[in-house]
FIKELO-611136 format. One record per residue (C-alpha): residue number from 1; residue in three letters; x, y, z. Coordinates in steps of 0.001 Angstrom, whole numbers. Example, Ala and Ser with C-alpha at 12.3 -4.5 7.8 and 13.67 -1.06 7.14 Angstrom:
BEGIN
1:ALA:12300:-4500:7800
2:SER:13670:-1060:7140
This chain:
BEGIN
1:UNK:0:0:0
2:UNK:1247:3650:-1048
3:UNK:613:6297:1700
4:UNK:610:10226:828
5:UNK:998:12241:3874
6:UNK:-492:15792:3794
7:UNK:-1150:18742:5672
8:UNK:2375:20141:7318
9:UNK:3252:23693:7128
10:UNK:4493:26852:9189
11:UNK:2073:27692:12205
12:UNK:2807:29781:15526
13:UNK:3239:27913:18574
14:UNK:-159:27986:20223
15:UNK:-1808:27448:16671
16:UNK:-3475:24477:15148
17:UNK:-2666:22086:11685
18:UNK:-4436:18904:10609
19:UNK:-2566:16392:8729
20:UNK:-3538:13872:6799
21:UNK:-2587:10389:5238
22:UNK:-4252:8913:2545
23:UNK:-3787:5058:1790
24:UNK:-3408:3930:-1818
25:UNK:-5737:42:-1232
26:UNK:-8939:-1275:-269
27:UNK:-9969:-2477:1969
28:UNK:-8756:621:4017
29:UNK:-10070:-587:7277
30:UNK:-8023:-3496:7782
31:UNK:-4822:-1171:8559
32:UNK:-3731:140:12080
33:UNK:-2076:3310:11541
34:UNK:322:5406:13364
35:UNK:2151:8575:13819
36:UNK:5545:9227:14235
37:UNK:7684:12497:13927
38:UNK:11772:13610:13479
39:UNK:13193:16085:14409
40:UNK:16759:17215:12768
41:UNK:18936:15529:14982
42:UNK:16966:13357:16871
43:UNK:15685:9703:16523
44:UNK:11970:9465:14951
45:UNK:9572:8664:17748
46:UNK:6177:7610:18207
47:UNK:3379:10306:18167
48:UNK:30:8425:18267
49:UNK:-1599:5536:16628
50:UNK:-4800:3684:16249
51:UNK:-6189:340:15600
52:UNK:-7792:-1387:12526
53:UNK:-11405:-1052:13866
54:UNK:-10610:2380:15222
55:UNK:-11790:1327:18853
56:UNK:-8300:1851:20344
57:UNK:-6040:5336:19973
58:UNK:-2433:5609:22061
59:UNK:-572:8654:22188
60:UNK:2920:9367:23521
61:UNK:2868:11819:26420
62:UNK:4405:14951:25029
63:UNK:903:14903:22958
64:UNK:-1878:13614:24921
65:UNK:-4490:15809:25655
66:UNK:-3301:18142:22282
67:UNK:-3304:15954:19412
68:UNK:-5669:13447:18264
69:UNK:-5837:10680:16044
70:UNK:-8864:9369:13573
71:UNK:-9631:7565:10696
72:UNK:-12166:7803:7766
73:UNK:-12626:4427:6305
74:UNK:-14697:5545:3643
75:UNK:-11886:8101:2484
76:UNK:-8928:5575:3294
77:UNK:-7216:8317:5043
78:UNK:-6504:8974:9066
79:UNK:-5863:12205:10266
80:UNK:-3514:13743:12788
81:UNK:-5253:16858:14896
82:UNK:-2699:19081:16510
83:UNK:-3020:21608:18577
84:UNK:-1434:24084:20866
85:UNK:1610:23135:18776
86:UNK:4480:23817:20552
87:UNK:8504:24677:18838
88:UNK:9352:21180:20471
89:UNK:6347:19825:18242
90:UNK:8258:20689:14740
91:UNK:9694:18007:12993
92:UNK:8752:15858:9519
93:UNK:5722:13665:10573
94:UNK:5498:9885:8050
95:UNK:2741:8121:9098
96:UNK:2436:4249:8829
97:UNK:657:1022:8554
98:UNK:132:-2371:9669
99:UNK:-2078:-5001:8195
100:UNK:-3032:-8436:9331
101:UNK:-1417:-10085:11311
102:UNK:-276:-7569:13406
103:UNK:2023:-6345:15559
104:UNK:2345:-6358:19478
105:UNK:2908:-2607:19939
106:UNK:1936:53:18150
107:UNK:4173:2760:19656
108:UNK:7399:837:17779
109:UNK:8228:1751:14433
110:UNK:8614:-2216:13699
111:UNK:5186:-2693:14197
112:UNK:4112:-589:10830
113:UNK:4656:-2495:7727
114:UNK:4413:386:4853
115:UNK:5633:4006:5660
116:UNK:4289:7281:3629
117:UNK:7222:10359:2741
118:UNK:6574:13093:5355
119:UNK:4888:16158:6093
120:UNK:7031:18969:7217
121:UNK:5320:20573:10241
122:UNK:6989:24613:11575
123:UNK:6054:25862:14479
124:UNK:7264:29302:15649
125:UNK:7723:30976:18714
């Protein structure tokens, strides 16, 4: 599966950006999907992610309560809500997937199977 991530751009800390990542194949809802983000310098880490049937969501601390994860079936795409975006929130964000069978932990990059190019998200101070 191809994934097109969408959505990054310059915002002031405090502000708001959605981004999104389309999926290439059907059946759409079979994928968990995932966030992760890297900053220049720094190891990519896990943002958020959520399961094939959309019932579970996980988030890594430094976002929970300010971003939120979702997906539209019907559109093949799941979205990544941000807001109060912080400077220490900038970095590229890929977002991946995982089909059947899956993985044991969705916070590991291992888990995700197919990996989309990157959205460049800015925040200012």
């Amino acid at each position: 599966v191809q994934l097109q991530a969408s959505g990054g751009g310059l915002v002031q800390a405090g502000g708001s950006l959605r981004l999104s990542c389309r999926a290439s194949r059907r059946p759409f809802s079979i994928y968990a999907l995932g966030w992760f983000r890297q900053a220049p310098g720094k190891e990519r880490e896990f943002v958020a992610a959520i399961s094939w049937g959309g019932g579970s969501t996980y988030y890594a601390d430094s976002v929970k309560g300010r971003f939120t994860i979702s997906r539209d079936n019907a559109e093949n795409t799941v979205y990544l809500q941000m807001n109060s975006l912080k400077p220490e929130d900038a970095a590229v964000y890929y977002c991946g997937a995982d089909e059947p069978p899956y993985g044991s932990s969705p916070r590991s990059e291992r888990y995700y199977n197919y990996w989309g190019q990157g959205t460049l998200v800015t925040v200012s101070s």
